[in-house]
N, C-alpha and C positions, 0 to 999 in steps of 0.2 A: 715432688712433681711440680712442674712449671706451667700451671694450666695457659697463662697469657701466652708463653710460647709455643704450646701446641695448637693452642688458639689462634695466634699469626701466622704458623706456619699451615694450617688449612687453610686459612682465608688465602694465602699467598699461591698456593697451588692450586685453590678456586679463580682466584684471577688471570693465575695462567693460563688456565685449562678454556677460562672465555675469552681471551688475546687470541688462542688457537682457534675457536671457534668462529669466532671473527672473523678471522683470515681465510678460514674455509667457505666458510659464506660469502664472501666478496667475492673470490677464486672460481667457483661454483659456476656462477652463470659466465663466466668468461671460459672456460672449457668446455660447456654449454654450446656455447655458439660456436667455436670451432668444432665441434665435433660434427656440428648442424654442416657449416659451410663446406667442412671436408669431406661430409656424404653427400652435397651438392656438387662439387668439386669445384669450390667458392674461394678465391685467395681473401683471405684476411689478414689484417696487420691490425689487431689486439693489442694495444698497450697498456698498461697497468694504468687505472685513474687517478690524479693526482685527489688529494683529499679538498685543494681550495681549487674554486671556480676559479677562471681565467676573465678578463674582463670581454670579453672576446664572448664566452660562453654566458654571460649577465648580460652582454646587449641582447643576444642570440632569443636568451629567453624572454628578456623583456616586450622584443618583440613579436615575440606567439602569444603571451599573457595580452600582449593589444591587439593583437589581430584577433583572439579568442573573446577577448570583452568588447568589440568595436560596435557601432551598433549595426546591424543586417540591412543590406538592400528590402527596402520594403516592394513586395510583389509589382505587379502592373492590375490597374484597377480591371477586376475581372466583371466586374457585377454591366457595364454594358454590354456586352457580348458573351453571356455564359458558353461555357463549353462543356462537352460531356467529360466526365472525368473517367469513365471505366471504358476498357478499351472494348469490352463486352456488349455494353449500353453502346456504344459508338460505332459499333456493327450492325447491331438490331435498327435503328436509325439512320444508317447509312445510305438506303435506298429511300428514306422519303424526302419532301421537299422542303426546303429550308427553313419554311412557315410552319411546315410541320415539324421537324426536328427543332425549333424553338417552342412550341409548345409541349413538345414531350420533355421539354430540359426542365421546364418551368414547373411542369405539372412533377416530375419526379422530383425537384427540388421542394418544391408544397407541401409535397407527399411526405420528406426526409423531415421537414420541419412541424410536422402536425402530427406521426407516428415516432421517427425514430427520438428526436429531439424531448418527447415526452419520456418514452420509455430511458432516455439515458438520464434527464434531469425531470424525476416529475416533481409537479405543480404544489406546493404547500398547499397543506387543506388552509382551509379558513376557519378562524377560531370561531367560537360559539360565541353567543350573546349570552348577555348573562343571564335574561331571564329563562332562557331555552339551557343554559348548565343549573339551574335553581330547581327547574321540572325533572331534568333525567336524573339530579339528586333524590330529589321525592321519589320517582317511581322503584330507582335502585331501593332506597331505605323499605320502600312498603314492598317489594320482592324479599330482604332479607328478613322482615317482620312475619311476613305469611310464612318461608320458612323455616323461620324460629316455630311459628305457630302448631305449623305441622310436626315438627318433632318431636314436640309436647305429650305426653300420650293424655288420654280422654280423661274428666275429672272422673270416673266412675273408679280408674284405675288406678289414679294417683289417691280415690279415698280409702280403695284399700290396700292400700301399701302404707298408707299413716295409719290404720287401724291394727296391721298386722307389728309394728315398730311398734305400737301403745300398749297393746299387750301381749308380752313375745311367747306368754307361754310359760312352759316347764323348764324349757330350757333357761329361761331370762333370770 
């Protein structure tokens, strides 16, 4: 027996077998979409993709990659004239007067930054001083000491259980 041969000739029909797979995959979404357009009743002209870009298809993309990384129109300064933003709030307000619907903007925006702006980022505590972490040390230690303490049972109990160990008897 020729094991390197039958050893090539698997790998050789494994390689195949993913050339074929290959091509079925690539194939795949392109049957795909005619199948899509021809239950739309959509003309398509599908042509196989060539494997290299076109330089045609490099500029194309290079420029979506900069229109995609370009920097953004930055808004129009809103903070002189706020506006309601919910079209809900902007009904509710809608009948009062301009003075007033500036102070209901103002007061809801106060509102968003003193409740909601807490609850979504809250506030770091502030760390202790040292001598106030030195005291809740002590009081912890003398909590965990009184509970040792109490676990303990009474010396009446503990003399006689070293009385009953000293002299154990008949048995001992």
């Amino acid at each position: 027996m020729d094991d390197s041969g039958i050893l090539g000739k698997a790998l050789g029909q494994l390689g195949t077998i993913a050339k074929k797979t290959g091509e079925e995959i690539i194939k795949k979404p392109e049957e795909m979409a005619g199948d899509v357009a021809s239950e739309f009743g959509l003309k398509t002209d599908i042509a196989p993709q060539s494997p290299k870009p076109t330089s045609s298809d490099e500029q194309a993309t290079k420029e979506v990659v900069k229109s995609l990384y370009a920097p953004s129109e930055k808004p129009k300064d809103t903070s002189q004239s706020p506006k309601p933003d919910d079209s809900e709030f902007a009904k509710q307000i809608a009948n009062e007067t301009p003075e007033e619907q500036q102070k209901l903007i103002t007061l809801r925006q106060q509102l968003h930054k003193e409740y909601y702006e807490k609850l979504v980022n809250p506030p770091k505590p502030q760390e202790e001083r040292p001598a106030e972490k030195v005291e809740k040390e002590k009081k912890q230690e003398m909590a965990e000491l009184q509970k040792k303490e109490e676990k303990k049972p009474s010396p009446l109990i503990q003399r006689a259980r070293e009385r009953v160990e000293k002299f154990p008897g008949a048995s001992g």
